[in-house]
N, CA, C and O atoms as a GROMACS GRO file, in nm:
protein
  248
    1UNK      N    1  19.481  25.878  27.707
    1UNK     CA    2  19.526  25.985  27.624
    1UNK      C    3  19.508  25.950  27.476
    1UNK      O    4  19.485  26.044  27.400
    2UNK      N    5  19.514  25.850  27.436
    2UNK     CA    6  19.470  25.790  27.305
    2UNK      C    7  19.360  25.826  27.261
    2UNK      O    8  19.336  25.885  27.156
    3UNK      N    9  19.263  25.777  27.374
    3UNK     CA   10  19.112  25.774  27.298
    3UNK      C   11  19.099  25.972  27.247
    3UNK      O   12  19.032  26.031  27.163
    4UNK      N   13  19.203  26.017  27.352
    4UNK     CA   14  19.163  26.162  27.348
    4UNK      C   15  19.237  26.233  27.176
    4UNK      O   16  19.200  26.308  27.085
    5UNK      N   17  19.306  26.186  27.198
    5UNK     CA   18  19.433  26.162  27.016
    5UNK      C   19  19.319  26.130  26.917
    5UNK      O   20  19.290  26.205  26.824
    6UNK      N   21  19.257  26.012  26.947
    6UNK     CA   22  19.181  25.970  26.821
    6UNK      C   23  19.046  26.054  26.790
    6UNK      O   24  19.001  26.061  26.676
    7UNK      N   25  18.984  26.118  26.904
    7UNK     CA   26  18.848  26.196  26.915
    7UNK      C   27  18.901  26.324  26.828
    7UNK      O   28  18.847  26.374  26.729
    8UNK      N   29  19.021  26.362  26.892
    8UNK     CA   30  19.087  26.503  26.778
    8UNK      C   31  19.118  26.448  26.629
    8UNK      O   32  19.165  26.529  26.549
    9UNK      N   33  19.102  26.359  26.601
    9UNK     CA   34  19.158  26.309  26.463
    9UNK      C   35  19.272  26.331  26.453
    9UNK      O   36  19.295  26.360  26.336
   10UNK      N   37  19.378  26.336  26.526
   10UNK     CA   38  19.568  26.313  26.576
   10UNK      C   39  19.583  26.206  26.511
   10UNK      O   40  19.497  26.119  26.522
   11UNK      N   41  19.710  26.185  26.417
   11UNK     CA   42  19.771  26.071  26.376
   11UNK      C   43  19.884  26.026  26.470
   11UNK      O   44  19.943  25.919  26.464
   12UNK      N   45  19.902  26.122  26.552
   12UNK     CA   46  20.045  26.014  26.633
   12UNK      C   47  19.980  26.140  26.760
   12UNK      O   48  19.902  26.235  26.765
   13UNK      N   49  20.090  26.047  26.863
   13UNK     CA   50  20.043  26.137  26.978
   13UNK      C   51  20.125  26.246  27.017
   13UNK      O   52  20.085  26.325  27.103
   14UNK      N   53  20.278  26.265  26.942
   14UNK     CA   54  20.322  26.390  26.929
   14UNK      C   55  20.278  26.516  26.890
   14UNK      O   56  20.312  26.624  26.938
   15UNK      N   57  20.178  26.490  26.771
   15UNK     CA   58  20.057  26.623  26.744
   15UNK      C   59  19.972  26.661  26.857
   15UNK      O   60  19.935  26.774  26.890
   16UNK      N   61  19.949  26.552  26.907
   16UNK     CA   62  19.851  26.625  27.063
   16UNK      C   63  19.967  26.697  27.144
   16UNK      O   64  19.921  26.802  27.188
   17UNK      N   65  20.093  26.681  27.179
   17UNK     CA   66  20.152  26.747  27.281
   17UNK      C   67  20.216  26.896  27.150
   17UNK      O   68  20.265  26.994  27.205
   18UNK      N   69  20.211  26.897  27.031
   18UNK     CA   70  20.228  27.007  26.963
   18UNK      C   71  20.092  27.133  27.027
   18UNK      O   72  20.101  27.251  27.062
   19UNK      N   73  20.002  27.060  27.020
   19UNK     CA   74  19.860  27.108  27.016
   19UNK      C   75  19.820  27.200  27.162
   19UNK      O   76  19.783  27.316  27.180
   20UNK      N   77  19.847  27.094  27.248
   20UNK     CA   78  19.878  27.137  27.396
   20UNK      C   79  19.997  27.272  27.388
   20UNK      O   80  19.971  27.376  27.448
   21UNK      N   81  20.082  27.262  27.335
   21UNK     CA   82  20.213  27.382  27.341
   21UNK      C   83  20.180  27.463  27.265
   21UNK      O   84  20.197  27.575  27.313
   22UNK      N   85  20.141  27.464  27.169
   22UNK     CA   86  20.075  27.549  27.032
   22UNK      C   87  19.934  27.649  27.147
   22UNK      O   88  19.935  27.770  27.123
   23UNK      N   89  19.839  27.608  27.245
   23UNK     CA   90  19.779  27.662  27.301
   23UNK      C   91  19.832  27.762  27.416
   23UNK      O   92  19.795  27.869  27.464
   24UNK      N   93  19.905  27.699  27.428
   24UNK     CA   94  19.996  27.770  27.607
   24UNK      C   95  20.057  27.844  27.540
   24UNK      O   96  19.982  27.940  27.558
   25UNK      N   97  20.126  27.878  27.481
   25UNK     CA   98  20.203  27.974  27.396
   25UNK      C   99  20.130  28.076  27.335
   25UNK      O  100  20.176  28.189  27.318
   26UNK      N  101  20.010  28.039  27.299
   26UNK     CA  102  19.905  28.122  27.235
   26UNK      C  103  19.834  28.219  27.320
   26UNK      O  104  19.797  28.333  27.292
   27UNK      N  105  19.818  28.139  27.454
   27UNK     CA  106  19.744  28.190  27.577
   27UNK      C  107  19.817  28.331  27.612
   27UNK      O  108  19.762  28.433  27.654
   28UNK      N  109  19.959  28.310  27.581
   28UNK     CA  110  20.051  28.412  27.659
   28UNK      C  111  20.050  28.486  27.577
   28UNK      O  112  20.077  28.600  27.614
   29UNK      N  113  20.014  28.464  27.401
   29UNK     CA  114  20.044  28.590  27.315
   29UNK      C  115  19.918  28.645  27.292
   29UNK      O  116  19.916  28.727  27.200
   30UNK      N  117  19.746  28.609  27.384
   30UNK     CA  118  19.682  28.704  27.379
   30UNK      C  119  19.705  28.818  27.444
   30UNK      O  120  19.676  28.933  27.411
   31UNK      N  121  19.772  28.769  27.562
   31UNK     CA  122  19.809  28.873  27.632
   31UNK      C  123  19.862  28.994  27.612
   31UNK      O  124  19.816  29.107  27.608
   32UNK      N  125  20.019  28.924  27.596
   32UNK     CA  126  20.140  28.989  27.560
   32UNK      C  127  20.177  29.121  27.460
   32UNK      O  128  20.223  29.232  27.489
   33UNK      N  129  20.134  29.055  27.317
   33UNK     CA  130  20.101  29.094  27.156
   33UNK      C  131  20.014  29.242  27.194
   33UNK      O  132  20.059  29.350  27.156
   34UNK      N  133  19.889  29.232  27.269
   34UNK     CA  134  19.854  29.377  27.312
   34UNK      C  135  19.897  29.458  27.347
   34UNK      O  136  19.887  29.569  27.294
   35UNK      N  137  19.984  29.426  27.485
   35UNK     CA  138  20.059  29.504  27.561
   35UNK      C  139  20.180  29.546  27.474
   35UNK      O  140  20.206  29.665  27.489
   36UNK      N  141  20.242  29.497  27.408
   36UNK     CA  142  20.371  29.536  27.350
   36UNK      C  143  20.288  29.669  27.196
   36UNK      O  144  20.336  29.775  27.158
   37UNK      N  145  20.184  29.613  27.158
   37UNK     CA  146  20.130  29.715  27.082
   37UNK      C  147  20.111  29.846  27.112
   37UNK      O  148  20.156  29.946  27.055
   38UNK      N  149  20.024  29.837  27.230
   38UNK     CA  150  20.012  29.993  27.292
   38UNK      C  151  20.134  30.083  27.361
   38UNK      O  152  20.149  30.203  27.386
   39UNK      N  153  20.228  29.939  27.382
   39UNK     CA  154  20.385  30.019  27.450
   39UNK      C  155  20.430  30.075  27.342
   39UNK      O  156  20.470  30.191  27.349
   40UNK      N  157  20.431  30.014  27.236
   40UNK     CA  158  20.470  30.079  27.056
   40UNK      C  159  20.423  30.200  27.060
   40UNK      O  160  20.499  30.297  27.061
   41UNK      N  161  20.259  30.213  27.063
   41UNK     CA  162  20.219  30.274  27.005
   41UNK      C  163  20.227  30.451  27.097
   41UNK      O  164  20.254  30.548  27.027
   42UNK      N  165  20.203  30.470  27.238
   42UNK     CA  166  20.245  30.533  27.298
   42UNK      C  167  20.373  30.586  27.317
   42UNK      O  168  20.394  30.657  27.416
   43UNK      N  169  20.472  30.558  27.225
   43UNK     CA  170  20.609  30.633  27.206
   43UNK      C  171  20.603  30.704  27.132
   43UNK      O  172  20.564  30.688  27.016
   44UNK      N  173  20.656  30.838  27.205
   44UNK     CA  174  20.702  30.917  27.111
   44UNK      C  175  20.794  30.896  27.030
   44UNK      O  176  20.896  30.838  27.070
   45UNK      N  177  20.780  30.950  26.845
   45UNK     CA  178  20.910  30.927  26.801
   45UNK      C  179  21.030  31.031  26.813
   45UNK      O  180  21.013  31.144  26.859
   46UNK      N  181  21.131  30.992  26.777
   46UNK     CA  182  21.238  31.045  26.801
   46UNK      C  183  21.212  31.199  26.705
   46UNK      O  184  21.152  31.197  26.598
   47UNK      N  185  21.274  31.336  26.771
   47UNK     CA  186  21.298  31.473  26.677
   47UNK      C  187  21.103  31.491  26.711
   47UNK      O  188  21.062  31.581  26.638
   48UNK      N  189  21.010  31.444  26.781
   48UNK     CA  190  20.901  31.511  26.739
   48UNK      C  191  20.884  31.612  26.863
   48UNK      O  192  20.969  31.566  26.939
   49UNK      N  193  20.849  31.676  26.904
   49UNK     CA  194  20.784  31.795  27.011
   49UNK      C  195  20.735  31.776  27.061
   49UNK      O  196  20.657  31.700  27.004
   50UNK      N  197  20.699  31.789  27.190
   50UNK     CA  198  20.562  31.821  27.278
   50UNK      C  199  20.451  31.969  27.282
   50UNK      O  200  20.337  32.001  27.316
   51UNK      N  201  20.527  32.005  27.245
   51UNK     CA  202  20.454  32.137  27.187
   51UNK      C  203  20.401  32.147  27.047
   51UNK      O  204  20.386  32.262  27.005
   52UNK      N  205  20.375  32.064  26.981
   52UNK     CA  206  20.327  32.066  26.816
   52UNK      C  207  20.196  31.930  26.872
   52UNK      O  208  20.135  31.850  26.801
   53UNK      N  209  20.194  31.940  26.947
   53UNK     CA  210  20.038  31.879  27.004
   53UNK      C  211  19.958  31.955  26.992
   53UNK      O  212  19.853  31.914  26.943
   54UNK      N  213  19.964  32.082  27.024
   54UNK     CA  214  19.890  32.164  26.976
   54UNK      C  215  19.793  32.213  27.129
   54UNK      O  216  19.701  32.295  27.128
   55UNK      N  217  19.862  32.110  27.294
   55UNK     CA  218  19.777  32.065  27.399
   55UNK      C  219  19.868  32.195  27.498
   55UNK      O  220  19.913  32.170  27.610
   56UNK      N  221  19.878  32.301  27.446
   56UNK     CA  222  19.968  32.432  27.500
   56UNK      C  223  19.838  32.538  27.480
   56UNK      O  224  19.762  32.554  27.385
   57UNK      N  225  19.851  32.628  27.666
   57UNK     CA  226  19.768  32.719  27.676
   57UNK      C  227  19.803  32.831  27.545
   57UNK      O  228  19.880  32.836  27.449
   58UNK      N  229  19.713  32.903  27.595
   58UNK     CA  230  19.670  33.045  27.497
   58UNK      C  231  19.556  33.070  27.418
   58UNK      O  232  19.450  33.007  27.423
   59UNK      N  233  19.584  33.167  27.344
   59UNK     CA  234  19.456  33.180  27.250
   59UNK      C  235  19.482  33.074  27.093
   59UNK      O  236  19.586  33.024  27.052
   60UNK      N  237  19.395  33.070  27.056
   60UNK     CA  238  19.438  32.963  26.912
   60UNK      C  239  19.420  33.108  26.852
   60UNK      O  240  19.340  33.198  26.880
   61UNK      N  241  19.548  33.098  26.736
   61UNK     CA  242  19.505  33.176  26.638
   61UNK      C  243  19.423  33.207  26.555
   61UNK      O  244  19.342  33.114  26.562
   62UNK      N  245  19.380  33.290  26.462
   62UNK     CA  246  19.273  33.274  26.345
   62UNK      C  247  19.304  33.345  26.198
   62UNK      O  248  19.224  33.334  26.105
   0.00000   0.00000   0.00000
């Protein structure tokens, strides 16, 4: 595990197990960080309509 410390240019070998956790953590927030965006972003906000979509039969006015 050393030689592997020294090839990264690591000064102690606690930065390699930062490095290792810093990735796994990262792995999960490519994921995650998306999914929670589009859950955001797909809410309706509060007081708005479903009918001011404008996605209601009839004729459009002119």
């Amino acid at each position: 595990m050393d030689e592997v410390k020294d090839a990264l240019g690591l000064t102690a070998r606690i930065d390699f197990y930062k490095m290792i956790a810093t990735a796994f953590i990262a792995g999960f927030a490519e994921r995650f960080v998306p999914d929670i965006i589009n859950k955001l972003g797909k809410q309706t906000p509060e007081g708005a309509s479903l009918t001011a979509s404008g996605s209601g039969g009839g004729n459009p006015t002119i």
